[in-house]
C-alpha positions as CSV (number, residue, x, y, z in Angstrom):
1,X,0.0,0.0,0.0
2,X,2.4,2.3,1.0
3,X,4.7,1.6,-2.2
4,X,1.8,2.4,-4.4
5,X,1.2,6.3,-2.7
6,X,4.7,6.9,-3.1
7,X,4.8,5.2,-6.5
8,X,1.6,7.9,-7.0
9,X,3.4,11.3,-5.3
10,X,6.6,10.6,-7.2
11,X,4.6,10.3,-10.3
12,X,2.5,13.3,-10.0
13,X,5.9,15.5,-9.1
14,X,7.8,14.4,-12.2
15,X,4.6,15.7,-14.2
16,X,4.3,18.8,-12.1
17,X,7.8,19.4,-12.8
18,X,7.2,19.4,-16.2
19,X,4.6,21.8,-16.6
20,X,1.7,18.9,-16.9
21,X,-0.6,19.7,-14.8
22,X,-2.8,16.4,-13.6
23,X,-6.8,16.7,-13.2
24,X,-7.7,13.6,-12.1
25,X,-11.3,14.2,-11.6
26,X,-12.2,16.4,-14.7
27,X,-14.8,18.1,-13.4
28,X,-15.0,18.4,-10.0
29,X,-18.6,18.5,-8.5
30,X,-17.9,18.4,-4.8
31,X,-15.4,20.0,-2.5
32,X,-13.6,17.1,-1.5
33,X,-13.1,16.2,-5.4
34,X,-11.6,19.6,-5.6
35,X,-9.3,19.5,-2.6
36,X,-7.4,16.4,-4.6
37,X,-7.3,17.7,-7.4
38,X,-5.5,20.3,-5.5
39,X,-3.5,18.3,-4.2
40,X,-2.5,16.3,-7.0
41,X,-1.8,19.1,-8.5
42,X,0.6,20.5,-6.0
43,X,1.9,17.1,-5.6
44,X,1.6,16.9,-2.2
45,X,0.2,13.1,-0.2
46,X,-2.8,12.3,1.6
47,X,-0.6,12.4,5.1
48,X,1.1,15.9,4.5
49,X,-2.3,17.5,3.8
50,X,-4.4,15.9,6.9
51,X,-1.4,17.2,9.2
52,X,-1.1,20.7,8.1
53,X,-4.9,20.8,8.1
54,X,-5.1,19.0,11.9
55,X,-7.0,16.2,10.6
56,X,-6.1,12.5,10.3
57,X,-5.2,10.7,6.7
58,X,-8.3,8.7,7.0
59,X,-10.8,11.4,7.2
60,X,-8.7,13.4,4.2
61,X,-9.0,10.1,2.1
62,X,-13.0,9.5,3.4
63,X,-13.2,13.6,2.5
64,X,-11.5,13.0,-1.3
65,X,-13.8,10.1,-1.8
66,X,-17.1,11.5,-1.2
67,X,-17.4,9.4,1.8
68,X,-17.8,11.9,4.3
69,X,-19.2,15.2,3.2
70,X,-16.7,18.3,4.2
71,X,-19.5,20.7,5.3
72,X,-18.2,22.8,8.2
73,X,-16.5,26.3,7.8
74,X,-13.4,25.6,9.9
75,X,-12.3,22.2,8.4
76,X,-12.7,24.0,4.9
77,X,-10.8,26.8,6.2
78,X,-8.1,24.8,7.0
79,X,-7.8,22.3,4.0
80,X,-7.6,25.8,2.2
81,X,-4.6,26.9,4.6
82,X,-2.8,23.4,4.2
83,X,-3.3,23.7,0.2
84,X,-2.6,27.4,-0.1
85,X,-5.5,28.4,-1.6
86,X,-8.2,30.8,-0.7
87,X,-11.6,28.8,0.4
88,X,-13.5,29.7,-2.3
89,X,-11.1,27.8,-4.3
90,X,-12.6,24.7,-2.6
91,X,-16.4,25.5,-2.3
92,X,-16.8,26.9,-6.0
93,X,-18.0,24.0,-8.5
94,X,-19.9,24.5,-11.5
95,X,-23.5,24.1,-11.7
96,X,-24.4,22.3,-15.1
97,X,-28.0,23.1,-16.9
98,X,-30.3,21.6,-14.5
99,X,-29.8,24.2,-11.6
100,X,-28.0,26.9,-13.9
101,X,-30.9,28.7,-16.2
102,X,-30.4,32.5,-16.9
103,X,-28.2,33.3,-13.8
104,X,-24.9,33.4,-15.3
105,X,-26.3,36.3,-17.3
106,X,-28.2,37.8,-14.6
107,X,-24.9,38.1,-12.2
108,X,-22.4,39.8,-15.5
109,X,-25.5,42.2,-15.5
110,X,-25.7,42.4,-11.9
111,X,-21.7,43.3,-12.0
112,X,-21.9,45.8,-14.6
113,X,-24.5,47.8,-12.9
114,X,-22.6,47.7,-10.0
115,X,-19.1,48.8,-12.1
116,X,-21.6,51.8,-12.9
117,X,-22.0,52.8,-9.6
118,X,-18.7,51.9,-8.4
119,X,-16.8,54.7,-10.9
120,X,-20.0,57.1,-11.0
121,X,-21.4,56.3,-13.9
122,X,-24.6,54.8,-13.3
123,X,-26.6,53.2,-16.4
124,X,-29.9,54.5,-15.1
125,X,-32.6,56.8,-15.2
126,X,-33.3,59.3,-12.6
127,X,-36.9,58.1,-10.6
128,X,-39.3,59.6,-7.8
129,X,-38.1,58.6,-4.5
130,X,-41.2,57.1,-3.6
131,X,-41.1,54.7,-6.6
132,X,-37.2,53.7,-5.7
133,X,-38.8,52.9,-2.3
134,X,-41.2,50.4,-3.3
135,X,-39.2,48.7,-5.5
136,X,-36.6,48.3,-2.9
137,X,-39.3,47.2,-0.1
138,X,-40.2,44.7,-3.2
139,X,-36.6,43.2,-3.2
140,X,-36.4,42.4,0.8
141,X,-40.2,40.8,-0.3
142,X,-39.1,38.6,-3.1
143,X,-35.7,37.4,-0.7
144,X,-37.7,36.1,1.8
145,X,-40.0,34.7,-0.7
146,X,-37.2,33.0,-2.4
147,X,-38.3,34.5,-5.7
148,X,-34.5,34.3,-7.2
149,X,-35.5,34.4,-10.6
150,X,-38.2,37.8,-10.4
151,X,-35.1,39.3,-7.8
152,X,-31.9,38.9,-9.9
153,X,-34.1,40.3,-13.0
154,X,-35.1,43.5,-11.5
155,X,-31.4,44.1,-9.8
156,X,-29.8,45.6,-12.7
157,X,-32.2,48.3,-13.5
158,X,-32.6,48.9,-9.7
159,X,-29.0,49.6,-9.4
160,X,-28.8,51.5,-12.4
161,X,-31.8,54.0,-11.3
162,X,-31.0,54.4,-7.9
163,X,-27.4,55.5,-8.5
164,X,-28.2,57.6,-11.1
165,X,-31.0,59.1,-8.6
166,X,-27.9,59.9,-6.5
167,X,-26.2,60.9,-8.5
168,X,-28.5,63.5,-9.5
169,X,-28.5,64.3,-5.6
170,X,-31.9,64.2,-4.9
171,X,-33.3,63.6,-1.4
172,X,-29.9,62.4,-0.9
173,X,-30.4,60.8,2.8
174,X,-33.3,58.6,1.9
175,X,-31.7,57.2,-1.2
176,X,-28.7,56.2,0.5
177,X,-30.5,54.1,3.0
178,X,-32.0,52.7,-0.1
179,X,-28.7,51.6,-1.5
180,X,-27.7,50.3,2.0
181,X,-31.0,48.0,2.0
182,X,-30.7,47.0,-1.6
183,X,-27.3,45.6,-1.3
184,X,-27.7,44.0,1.8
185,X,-30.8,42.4,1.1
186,X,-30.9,42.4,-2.9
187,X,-27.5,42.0,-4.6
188,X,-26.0,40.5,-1.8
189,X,-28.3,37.6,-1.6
190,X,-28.8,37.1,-5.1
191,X,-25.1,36.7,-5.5
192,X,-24.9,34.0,-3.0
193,X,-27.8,31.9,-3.4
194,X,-26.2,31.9,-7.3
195,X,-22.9,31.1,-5.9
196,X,-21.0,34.0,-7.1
197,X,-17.6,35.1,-6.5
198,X,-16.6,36.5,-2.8
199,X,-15.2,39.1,-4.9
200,X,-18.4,40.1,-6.4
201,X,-20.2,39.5,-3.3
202,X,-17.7,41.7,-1.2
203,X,-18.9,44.7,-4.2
204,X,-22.0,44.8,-3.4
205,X,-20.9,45.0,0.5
206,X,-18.3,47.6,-0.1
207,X,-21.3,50.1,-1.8
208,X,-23.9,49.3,1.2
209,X,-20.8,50.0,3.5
210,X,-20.1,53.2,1.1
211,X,-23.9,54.3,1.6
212,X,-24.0,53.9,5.3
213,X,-20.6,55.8,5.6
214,X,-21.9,58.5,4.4
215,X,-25.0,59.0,6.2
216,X,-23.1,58.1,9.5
217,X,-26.1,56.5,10.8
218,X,-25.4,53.5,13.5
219,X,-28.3,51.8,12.3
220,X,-27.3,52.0,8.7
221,X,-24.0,51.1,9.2
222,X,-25.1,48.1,11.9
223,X,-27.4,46.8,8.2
224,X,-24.3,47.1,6.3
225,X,-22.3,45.2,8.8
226,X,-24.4,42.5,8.7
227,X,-24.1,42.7,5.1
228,X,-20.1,42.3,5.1
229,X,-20.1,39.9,8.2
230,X,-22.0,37.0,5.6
231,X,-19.4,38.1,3.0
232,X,-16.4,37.2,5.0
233,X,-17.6,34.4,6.6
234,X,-18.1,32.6,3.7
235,X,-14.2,33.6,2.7
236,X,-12.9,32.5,6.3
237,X,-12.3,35.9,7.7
238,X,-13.6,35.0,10.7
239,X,-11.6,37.2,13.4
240,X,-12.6,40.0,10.9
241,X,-16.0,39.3,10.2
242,X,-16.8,39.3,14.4
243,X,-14.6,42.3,15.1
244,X,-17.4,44.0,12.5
245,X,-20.4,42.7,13.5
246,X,-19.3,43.4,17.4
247,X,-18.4,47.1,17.0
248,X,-22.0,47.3,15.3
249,X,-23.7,45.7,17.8
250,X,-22.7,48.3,20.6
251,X,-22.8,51.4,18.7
252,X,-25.1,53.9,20.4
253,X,-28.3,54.4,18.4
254,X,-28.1,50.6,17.1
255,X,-32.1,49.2,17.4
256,X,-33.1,46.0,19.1
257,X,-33.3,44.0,16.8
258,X,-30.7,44.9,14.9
259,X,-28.7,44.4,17.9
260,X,-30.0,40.7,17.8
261,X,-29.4,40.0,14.4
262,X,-25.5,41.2,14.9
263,X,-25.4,38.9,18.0
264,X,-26.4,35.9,15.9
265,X,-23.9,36.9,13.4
266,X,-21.2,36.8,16.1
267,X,-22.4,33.2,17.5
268,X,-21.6,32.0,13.8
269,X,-18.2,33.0,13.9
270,X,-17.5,32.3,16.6
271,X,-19.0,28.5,16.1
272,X,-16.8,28.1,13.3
273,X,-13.4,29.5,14.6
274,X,-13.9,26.9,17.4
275,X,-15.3,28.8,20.2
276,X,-18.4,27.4,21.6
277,X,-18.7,29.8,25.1
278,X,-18.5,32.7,22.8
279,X,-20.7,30.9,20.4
280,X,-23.7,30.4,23.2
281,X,-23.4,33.4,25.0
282,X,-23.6,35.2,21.7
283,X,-27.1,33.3,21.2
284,X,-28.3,33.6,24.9
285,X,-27.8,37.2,24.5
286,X,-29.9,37.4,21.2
287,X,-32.4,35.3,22.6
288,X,-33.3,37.8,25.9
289,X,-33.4,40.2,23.0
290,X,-35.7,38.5,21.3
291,X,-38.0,37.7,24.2
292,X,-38.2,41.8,24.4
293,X,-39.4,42.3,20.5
294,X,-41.2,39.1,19.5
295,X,-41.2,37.9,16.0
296,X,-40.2,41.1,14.3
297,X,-39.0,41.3,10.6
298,X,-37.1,44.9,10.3
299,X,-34.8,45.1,7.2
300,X,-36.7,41.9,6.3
301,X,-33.9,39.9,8.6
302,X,-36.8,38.1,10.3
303,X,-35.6,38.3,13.8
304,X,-37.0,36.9,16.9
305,X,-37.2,33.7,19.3
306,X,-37.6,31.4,16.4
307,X,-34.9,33.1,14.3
308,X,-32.6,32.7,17.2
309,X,-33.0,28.9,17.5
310,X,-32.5,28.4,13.7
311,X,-29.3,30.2,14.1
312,X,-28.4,28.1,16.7
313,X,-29.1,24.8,15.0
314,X,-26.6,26.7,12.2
315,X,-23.7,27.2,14.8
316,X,-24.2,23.9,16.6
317,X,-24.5,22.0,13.1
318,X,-21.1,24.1,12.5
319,X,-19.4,22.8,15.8
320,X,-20.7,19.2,14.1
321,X,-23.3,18.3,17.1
322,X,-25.7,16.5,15.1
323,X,-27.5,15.1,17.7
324,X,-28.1,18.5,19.3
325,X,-28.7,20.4,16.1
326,X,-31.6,17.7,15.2
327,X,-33.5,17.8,18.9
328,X,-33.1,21.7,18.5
329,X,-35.1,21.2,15.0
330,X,-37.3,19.2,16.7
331,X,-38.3,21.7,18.7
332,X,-39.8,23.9,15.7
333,X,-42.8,24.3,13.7
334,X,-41.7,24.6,10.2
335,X,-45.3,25.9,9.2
336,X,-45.3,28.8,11.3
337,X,-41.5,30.0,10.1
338,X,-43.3,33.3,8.1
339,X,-40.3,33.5,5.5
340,X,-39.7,31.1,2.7
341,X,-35.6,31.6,2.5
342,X,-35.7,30.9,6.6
343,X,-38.2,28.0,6.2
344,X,-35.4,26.6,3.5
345,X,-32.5,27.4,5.8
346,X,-34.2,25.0,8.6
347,X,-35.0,21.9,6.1
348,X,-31.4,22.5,4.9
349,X,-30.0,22.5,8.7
350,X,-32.3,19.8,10.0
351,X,-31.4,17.3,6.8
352,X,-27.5,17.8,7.0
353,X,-27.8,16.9,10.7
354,X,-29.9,13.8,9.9
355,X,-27.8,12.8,7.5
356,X,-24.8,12.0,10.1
357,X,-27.3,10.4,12.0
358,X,-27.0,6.4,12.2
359,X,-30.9,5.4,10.5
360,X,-31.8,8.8,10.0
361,X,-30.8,8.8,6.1
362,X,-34.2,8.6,4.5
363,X,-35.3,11.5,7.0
364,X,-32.3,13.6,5.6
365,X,-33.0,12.9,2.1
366,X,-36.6,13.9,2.8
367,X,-35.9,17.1,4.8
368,X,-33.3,18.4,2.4
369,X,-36.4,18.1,-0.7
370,X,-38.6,20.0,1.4
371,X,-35.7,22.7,1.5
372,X,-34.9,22.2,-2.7
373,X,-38.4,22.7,-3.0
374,X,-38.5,25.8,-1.4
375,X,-35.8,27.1,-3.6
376,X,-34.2,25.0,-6.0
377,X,-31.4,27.4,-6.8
378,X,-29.8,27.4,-3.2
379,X,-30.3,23.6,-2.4
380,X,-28.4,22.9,-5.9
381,X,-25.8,25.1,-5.4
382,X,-25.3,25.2,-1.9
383,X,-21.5,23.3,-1.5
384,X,-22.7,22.0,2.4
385,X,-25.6,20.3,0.8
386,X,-24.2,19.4,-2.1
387,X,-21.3,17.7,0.0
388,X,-24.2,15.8,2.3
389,X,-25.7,14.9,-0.9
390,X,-22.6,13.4,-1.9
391,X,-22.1,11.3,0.8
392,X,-25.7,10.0,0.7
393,X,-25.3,9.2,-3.0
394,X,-22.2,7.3,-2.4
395,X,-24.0,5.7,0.7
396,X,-27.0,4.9,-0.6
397,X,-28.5,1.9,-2.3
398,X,-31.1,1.4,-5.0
399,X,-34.4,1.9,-3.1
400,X,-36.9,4.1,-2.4
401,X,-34.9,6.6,-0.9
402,X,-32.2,6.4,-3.3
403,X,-34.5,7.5,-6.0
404,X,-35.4,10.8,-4.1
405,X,-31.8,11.2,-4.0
406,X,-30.9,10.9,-7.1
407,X,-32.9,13.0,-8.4
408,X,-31.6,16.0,-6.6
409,X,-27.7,14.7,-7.3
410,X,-28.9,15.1,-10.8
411,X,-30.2,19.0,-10.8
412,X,-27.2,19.8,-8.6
413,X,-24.8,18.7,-11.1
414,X,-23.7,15.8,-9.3
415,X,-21.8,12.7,-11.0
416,X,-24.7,9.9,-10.6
């Protein structure tokens, strides 16, 4: 055994030093197909990797195979770290046709709207305030609806008018909370349910953050936090994404429930840089908050008690307590979660903790529909679910449940 890995390292060096660079997947669907093909390609074994990442060589191998689905921020953090590549490098796979359509267009015409407004040269025409409003109120609508396809096809013009509305500086105030509500709940979401770029993503977080800056309002700039906090989670800028959220949170002038929604945002990082007593007293602290407002929805961020225990099945999930993250599920009535994209976010949540679950697999598969068909577009090209559906694939066996599985492995893209 061990004469055939060295046999395979040597091999894939004396290519490497050649210029010939070895894909030994093709196209690689899930993130731990992408981390060896890293790591073919920088010639480096299965042991050298699991060390620098603190993991052992059997759970890198069970990662590579599709075995065991790599769906927590901080081991993907630190597979990036041992490969020296940025995360995204590992969580971005293509989407073939079935869960692609029109959004690859949509997002180049999302990015040159926001080029527009990034060098002051908005593609736009100049519009009532009152008509900017509602179509801005219509985007935080159409998020929680999970109406992707009706959002990303009105975010262009949006941009476009609303920028050249401030440009023109007219009620200048109001339209700049605009743009700081429009990015954080618009572009900003649009972009990652579709999967784009951190780059692109951290765009539209820089102009809310622009917007917010200039109005020097705390609760503006606590919206725009928020904004930039999901952006650099998702790139593993943890340390950086609390400090932002934190000095938000305890800003004078900062709302309730903003407050809470910051404090959530802190118990994520800190689930997934590995500390759990920040993590729950983050989430203890949001949840007196949310005793004091009830179920509120400002800047359509939904919060309130059973906001806070959905977040808390997310940073528990992230510290991989699967046992906990299902009985807190338990505990929740799906039906009366008001938004769509929140009532997607629990079926996701509930079936990736089901599926580590010994007997639980046919639940997983079943919760994890319920989420696709509540939007389709973040379910297929989610990389945590599409890992979980990996493993299940690979797991399962040709019955009734693998069926219902295979058919979302095939509109994710998945090799079936």
């Amino acid at each position: 055994m061990w004469a055939d890995q060295l046999l395979d390292i040597l091999s894939l060096r004396w290519l490497s030093e050649r210029g010939i660079f070895v894909d030994v997947d093709g196209d690689a669907h899930t993130i731990g197909r992408r981390v060896r093909q890293i790591r073919y390609a920088r010639s480096k074994s299965l042991r050298v990797v699991a060390g620098l990442a603190g993991m052992s060589k059997s759970k890198l191998s069970l990662i590579e195979r599709g075995e065991l689905a790599l769906d927590s921020r901080s081991d993907i953090v630190a597979l990036a770290n041992a490969l020296q590549v940025a995360p995204s490098e590992l969580t971005k796979v293509d989407v073939p046709a079935p869960g692609n359509g029109e959004s690859d267009a949509v997002t180049a015409k999302i990015r040159c709207a926001m080029q527009g407004a990034l060098v002051g040269a908005p593609d736009g025409r100049v519009c009532p305030i009152e008509q900017l409003s509602v179509r801005v109120d219509a985007v935080g609508r159409l998020k929680q609806r999970c109406a992707n396809g009706e959002l990303g096809a009105m975010l262009p013009e949006l941009i476009g008018d609303l920028y050249a509305s401030i440009a023109a500086g007219r009620n200048d105030a109001q339209l700049l909370r605009l743009a700081v509500e429009l990015h954080t709940n618009g572009t900003q979401t649009y972009l990652y349910v579709m999967r784009a770029s951190d780059d692109l993503r951290l765009v539209a977080a820089s102009l809310a953050n622009d917007a917010a800056e200039r109005l020097d309002d705390p609760v503006s700039l606590g919206v725009a936090a928020f904004g930039f906090h999901n952006v650099l989670l998702a790139s593993g800028s943890f340390t950086l994404a609390d400090g932002i959220v934190r000095r938000a949170g305890v800003t004078p002038g900062v709302d309730v429930e903003l407050a809470g929604m910051l404090a959530l945002a802190t118990s994520l990082t800190a689930a997934a840089g590995k500390r759990p007593a920040d993590a729950e007293a983050a989430l203890d602290y949001a949840a007196d908050l949310a005793v004091r407002t009830g179920e509120g929805n400002r800047f359509f961020l939904s919060f309130g008690p059973t906001n806070v225990t959905l977040w808390r099945m997310a940073a528990v999930l992230e510290a991989k307590d699967y046992e906990r993250t299902v009985a807190l599920a338990e505990t929740v009535a799906p039906e009366r979660i008001q938004a769509s994209a929140r009532r997607a976010g629990y079926w996701m949540s509930y079936g990736r903790a089901l599926a580590r679950l010994r007997g639980r697999q046919k639940q997983a598969v079943m919760a994890l529909r319920k989420a696709e068909l509540i939007s389709p577009n973040e379910v297929q090209r989610h990389p945590f679910v599409r890992e979980v559906l990996g493993e299940l694939l690979v797991r399962s066996r040709r019955d009734a449940l693998g069926v219902e599985l295979r058919g979302m492995a095939y509109r994710a893209g998945l090799p079936m």
